[in-house]
C-alpha positions in Angstrom: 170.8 79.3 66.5 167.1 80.3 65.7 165.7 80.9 69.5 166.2 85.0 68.6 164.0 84.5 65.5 161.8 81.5 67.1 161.2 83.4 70.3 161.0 86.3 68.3 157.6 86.4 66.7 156.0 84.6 70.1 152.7 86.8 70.3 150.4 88.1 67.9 147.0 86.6 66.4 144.9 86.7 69.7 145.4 90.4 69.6 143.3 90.8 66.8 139.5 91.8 68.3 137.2 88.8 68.9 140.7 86.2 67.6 140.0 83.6 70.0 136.5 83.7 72.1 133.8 81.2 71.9 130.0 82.6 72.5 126.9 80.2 72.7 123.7 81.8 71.3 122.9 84.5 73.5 125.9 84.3 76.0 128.3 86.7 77.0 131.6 85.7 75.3 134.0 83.3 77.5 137.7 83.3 76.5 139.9 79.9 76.5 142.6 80.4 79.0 145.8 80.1 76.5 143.9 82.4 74.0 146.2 85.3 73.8 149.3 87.1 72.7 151.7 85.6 75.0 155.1 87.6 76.1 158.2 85.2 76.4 161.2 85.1 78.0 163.6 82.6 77.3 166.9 81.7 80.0 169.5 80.8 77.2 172.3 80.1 79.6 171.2 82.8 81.6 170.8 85.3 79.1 166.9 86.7 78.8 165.8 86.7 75.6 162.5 87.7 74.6 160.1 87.5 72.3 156.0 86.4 71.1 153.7 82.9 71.5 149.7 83.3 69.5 147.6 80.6 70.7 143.9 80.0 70.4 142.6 77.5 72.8 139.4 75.5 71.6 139.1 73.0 74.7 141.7 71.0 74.7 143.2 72.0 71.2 145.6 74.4 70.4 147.0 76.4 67.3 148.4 79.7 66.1 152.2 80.6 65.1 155.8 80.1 67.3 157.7 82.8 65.1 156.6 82.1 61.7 155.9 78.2 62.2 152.2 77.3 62.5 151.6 75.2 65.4 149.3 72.4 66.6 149.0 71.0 70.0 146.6 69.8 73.4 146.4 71.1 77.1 145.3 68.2 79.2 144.6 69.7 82.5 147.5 71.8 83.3 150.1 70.0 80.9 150.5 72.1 77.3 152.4 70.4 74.9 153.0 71.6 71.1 154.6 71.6 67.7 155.9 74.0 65.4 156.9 73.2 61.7 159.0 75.6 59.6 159.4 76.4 56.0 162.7 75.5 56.1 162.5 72.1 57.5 163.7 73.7 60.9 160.4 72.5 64.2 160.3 73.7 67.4 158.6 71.7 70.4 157.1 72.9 73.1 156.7 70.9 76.8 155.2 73.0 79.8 152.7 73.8 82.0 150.1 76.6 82.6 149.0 76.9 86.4 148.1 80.7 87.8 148.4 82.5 84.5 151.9 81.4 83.7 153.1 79.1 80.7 156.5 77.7 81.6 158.6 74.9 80.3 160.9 73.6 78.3 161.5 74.5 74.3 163.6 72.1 71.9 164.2 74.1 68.2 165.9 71.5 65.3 167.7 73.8 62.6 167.4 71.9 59.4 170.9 72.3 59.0 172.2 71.2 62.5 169.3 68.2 64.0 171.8 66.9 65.5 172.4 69.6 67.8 169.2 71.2 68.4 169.2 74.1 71.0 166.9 73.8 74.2 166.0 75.9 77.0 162.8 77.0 79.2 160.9 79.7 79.5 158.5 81.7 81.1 155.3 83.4 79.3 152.9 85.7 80.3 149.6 87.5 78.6 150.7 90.3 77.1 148.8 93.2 78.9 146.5 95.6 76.3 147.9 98.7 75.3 146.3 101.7 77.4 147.0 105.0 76.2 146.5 108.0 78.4 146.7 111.6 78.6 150.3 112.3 76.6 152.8 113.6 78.9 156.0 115.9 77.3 159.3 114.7 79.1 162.4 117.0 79.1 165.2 115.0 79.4 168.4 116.0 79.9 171.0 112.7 79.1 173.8 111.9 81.7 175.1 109.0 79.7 175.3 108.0 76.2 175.9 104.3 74.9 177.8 102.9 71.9 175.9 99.4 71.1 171.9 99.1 70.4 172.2 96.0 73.8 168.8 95.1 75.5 170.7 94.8 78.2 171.5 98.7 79.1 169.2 99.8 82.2 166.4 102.1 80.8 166.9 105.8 81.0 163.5 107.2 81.3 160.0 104.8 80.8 157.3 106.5 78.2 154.3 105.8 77.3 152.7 105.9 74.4 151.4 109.4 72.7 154.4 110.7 74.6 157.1 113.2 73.4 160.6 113.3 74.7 162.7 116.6 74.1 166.4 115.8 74.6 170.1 116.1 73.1 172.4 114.2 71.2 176.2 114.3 71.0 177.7 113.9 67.6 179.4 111.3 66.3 183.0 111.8 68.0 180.9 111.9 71.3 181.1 115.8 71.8 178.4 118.0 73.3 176.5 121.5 72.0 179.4 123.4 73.9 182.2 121.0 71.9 182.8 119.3 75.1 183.8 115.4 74.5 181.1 113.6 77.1 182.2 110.1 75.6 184.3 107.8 73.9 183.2 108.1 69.8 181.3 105.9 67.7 177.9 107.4 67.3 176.8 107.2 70.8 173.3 107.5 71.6 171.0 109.3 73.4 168.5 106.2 75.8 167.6 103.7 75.5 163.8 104.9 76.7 161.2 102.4 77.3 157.8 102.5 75.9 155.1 100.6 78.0 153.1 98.6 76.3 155.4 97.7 73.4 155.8 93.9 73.6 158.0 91.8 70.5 155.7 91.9 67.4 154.8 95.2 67.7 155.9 98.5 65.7 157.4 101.3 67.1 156.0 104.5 65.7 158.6 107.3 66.2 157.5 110.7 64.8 160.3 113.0 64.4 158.7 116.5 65.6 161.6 118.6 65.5 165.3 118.5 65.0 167.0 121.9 66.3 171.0 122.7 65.0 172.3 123.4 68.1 176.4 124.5 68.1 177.6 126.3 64.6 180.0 123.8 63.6 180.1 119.8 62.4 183.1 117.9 61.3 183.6 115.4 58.4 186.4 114.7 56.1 187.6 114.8 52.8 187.4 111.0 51.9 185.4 108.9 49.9 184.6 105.1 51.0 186.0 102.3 49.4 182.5 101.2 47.8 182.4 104.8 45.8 186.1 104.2 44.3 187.4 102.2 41.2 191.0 101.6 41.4 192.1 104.8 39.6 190.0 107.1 41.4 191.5 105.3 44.6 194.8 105.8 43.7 194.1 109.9 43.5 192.6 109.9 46.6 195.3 108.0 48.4 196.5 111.3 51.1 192.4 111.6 51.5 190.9 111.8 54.7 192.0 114.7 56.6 189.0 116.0 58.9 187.2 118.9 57.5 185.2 121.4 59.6 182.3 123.1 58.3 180.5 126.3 60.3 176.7 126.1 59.9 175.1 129.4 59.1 171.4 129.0 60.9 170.1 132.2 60.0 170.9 131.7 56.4 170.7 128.1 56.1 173.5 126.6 54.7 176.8 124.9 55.5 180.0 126.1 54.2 184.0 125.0 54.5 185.5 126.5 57.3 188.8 126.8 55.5 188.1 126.5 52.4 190.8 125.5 49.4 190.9 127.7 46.5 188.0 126.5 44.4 185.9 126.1 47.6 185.5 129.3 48.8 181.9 129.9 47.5 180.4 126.6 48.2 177.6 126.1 50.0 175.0 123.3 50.9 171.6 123.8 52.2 171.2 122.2 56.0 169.2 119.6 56.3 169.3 118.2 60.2 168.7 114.7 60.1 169.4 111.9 62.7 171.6 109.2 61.5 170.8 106.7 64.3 167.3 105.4 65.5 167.2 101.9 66.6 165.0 99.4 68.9 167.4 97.4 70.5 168.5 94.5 69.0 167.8 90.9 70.6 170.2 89.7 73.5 169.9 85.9 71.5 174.1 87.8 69.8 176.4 90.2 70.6 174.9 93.7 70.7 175.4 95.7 67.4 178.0 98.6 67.7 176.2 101.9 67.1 177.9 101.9 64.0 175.9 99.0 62.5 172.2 98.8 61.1 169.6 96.0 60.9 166.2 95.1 61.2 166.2 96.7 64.2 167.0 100.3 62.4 170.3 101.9 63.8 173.0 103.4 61.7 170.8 103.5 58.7 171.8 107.4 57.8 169.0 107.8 55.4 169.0 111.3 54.9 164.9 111.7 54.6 164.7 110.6 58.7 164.2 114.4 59.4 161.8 116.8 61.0 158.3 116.0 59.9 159.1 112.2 58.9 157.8 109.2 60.7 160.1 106.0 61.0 158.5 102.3 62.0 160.7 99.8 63.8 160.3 96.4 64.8 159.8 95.8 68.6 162.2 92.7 69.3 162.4 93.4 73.6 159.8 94.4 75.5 159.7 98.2 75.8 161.0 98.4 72.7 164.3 100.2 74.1 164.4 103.0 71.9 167.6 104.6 71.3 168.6 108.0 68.8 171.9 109.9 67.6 174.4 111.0 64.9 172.8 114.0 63.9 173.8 115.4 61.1 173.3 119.5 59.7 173.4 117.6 56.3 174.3 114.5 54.5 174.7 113.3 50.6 173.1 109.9 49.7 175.0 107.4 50.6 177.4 109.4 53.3 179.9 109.0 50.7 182.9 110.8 53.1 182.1 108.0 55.6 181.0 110.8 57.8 178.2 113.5 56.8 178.5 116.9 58.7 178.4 115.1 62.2 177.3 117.6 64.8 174.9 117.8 67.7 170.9 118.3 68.1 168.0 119.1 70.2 165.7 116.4 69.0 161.9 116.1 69.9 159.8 112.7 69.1 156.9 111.7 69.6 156.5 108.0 70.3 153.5 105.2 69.6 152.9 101.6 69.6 151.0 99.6 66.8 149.9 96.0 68.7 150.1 93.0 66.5 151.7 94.4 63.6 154.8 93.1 62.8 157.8 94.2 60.5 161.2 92.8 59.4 163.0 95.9 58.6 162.6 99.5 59.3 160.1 101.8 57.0 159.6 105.7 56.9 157.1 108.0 55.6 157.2 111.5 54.9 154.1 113.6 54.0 154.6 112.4 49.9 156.0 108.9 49.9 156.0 106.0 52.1 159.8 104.4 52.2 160.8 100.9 52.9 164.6 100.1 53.6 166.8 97.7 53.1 170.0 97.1 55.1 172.2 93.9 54.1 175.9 93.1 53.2 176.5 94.4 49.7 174.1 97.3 47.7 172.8 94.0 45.9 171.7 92.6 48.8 169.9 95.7 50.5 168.0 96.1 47.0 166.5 92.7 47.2 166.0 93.4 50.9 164.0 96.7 50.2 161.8 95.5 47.7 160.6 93.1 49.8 159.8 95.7 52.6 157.9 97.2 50.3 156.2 94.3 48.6 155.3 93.4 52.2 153.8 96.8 53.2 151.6 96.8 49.7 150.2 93.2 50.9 149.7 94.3 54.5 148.0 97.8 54.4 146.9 97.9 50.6 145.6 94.1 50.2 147.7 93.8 46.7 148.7 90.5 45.6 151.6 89.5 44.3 151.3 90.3 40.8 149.5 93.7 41.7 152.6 94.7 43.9 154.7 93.8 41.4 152.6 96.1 39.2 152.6 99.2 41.5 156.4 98.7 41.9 157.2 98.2 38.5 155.3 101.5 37.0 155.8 103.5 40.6 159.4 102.8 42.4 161.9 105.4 43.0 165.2 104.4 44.3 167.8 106.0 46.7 171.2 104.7 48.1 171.1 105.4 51.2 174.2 104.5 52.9 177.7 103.3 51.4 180.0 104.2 54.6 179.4 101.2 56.6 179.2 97.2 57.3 175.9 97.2 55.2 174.8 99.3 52.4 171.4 100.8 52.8 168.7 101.0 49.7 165.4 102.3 50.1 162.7 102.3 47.7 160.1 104.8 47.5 156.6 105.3 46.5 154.8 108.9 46.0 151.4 108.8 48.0 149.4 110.0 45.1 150.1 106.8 42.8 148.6 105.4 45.6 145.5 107.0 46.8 143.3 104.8 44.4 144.2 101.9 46.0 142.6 100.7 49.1 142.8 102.8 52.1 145.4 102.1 54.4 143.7 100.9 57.9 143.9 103.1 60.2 
C-alpha cells in the first residue's frame, strides 16, 4: 500500500512566494482558488492518515505533484477531477469536489505491482494555513507519562510553537527516573509527543539541541557485544557476555568509570558525552507504529552519538504538528552502540524547535558547528550506506545547486564516514562533510 507515501508528499509547490497567482498589467494579484499547499486527511478504514496535495489552478486547469507523481487535471464548476503518474508505473486518481474551501472525494492509487487491487478511499483537504511565528515562549514541562512507540495517534502533551524551547526530562532506557525510580515499562520510552503549530507534512522539523544536563551519577549498560560486531570465534568467547554493568558518572571531573571494576579495569575512564539516542517525528498512522526501539525516516532510535548539546537535527514532518518525541539519553556512547546499550541514564534536556515550510526530506540530517551530516537508517550497514549517500547527494542539490557529477565530486574528494548504530533492527551510517570544503560553494539559502 502507497496511500502513506501518496498522501504523504500532498502539499508543497504553492508555498513557494508568488507559485501560483495570475496578475494582469497593473492589477493587484488574484489567486486561483485550488492554488495552494493543501493538508490531507485520508479515512483508510477509519484510520486518519495525513499528508500534502500542490496545485496550481489556471481556470479550469490544474497541475502540481500527489507525492512525487506530477499531476494533470480540470475543475469544472465545483467538480475537481485529476491524475497522477508515477516513476514506477504506480497512478493515483483523484474524483471530488471543492465547495466552501474544502476539497473532498474519493482517491484510487494502482501499485504497479498489484492493479488489480488498487486501494481507494476519500478524503478531506484543507489550505494549509501560513506559518506565523511569534514572540518565543520557554515552556517547563514536567512529563507525567512517557510512551514506547513513535504512534500519531498518542494525544499531544503540550502544543509549541515555533522559535519555542521546551525544558523537560527524560527517563532512561529501562524507564527509570533522576531519583532511580522506574516510572515505566522499558524500551526507550520517550518524553511527548509535543505539537508544533504550523508544521503540516512536507515540512522539516528543525530541533536545536540547547542543552543536555547529566542529571543522577549513575547509567547502566552491559558487557556484550551485538551480533553484527562478532565473527564466529569472537562469538564463541563471548558466549556468558551480557551481564549489566553500572558505571558512576563523575560530573565535576567529566568522565565515566566502572563501578566495580575487574582487575584490568580499575583505571579506565571515558570522557561523558550526553547525547540523546531518540528524537523522532511520529511515524505515519498508514502501519503499525514503530517501537521506540526502531529508526526511520522519521528519525527515532538513530543513537548517533554527534546528536548532542550544540547540534541541530532535521526531521521530516509526516503528521501534522509534527508530533515530536525525545529520549534514551546517554552520559556516553561508542559508534555503533556496540554493547547494544551505551551508558543509558537520564537528562534534563532543553530544545529549541522550528519549522521550515515547503521543504521536504526523506531521512533525518544533523549539523554541528563543523560539518553538516546526513543519515542513513536501513536493514543491513550496506543498505544504510547507500541510504546516506543519497541524503547527502540530496542536500548538495537542494541547498548548494550541485549536479550530479559535481556532488559526486564533493563527495568523492570530501566524505567522512561513521557507523553509527549496530545494536538494532537497522544499522545507521552517516556521512559527513566539514563546512569549510564547502564554503566556496554556493551559499546555502537561508
Amino acid at each position: 500500500m502507497r496511500v502513506g507515501v501518496a498522501l504523504g508528499s500532498l502539499l508543497l509547490a504553492a508555498l513557494a512566494p508568488g507559485s501560483g497567482f495570475q496578475a494582469a498589467p497593473d492589477t493587484v494579484q488574484v489567486r486561483e482558488p485550488l492554488t495552494g499547499g493543501w493538508v490531507v486527511k485520508a479515512d483508510l478504514f477509519g484510520t486518519p492518515i495525513y499528508n500534502r496535495l500542490d496545485l496550481e489552478q489556471k481556470g479550469s486547469k490544474l497541475t502540481g505533484k500527489y507525492s512525487s507523481a506530477p499531476l494533470e487535471g480540470t475543475i469544472e464548476g465545483s467538480a475537481v477531477h485529476f491524475l497522477g503518474k508515477f516513476a514506477d508505473g504506480g497512478s493515483i486518481e483523484v474524483t471530488g469536489t471543492f465547495r466552501d474551501g474544502i476539497l473532498s472525494g474519493a482517491a484510487v492509487d494502482t501499485d504497479v505491482d498489484d492493479k488489480e487491487h488498487p486501494e481507494r478511499y476519500t478524503f478531506t483537504a484543507t489550505l494549509a494555513s501560513p506559518l506565523v511565528r511569534g514572540t518565543p515562549q520557554r515552556h517547563e514541562f514536567t512529563p507525567t507519562v512517557f510512551y514506547r512507540e513513535f504512534s500519531a495517534l498518542h494525544k499531544p502533551v503540550l502544543t509549541i510553537a515555533p522559535g519555542d524551547t521546551i525544558h523537560t526530562t527524560t527517563v532512561d532506557a529501562g524507564g527509570a527516573d533522576e531519583k532511580g525510580v522506574r516510572r515505566v515499562l522499558g524500551g526507550n520510552p520517550e518524553t511527548g509527543p509535543f505539537y508544533v503549530q504550523g508544521a503540516y507534512p512536507g515540512d522539516t522539523l528543525v530541533v536545536h539541541i540547547v542543552r543536555l544536563k547529566l542529571n543522577r551519577d549513575y547509567a547502566v549498560s552491559d558487557d556484550a557485544i551485538v551480533g553484527r560486531g562478532m565473527d564466529g570465534q569472537l562469538a564463541v568467547k563471548m558466549k556468558d557476555a551480557g551481564k549489566t554493568v553500572k558505571w558512576h558518572l563523575d560530573q565535576a571531573n567529566g568522565v565515566g568509570f566502572v563501578d566495580k571494576p575487574g582487575e584490568h579495569m580499575a583505571h579506565y575512564t571515558v570522557p561523558l558525552h550526553p547525547m540523546l539516542g531518540c528524537v523522532a517525528t511520529a511515524a505515519s498512522a498508514s502501519g503499525p507504529a514503530p517501537r521506540t526501539g526502531d529508526s526511520g525516516g522519521y528519525g527515532g532510535n538513530m543513537d548517533f552519538n554527534e546528536i548532542v548539546e550544540g547540534a541541530t537535527l532535521y526531521l521530516p514532518v509526516i503528521n501534522p504538528g509534527a508530533l515530536l518525541y525525545f529520549g534514551d539519553a546517554h552520559a556516553t556512547q561508542g559508534d555503533g552502540e556496540l554493547n547494544g546499550n551505551a551508558l543509558e541514564t537520564s537528562m534534563d534536556v532543553e530544545l529549541t524547535v522550528d519549522v521550515i515550510p515547503g521543504k521536504r526530506i526523506n531521512s533525518p540530517r544533523v549539523e554541528s558547528a563543523t560539518h553538516i551530516m546526513a543519515m542513513g537508517l536501513d536493514g543491513s550497514i550496506d543498505e544504510a550506506f547507500r541510504d546516506a549517500t543519497s541524503n547527502m547527494a540530496q542536500w548538495l542539490a537542494d541547498d548548494y545547486k550541485l549536479t550530479p557529477s559535481e556532488a559526486a565530486e564533493v563527495l568523492g574528494s570530501s566524505a567522512e564516514y561513521r557507523i553509527s548504530e549496530v545494536a538494532d533492527r537497522n544499522a545507521g551510517v552517516v556521512v559527513k562533510l566539514n563546512k569549510e570544503r564547502l564554503k566556496n560553494l554556493a551559499a546555502p539559502p537561508k
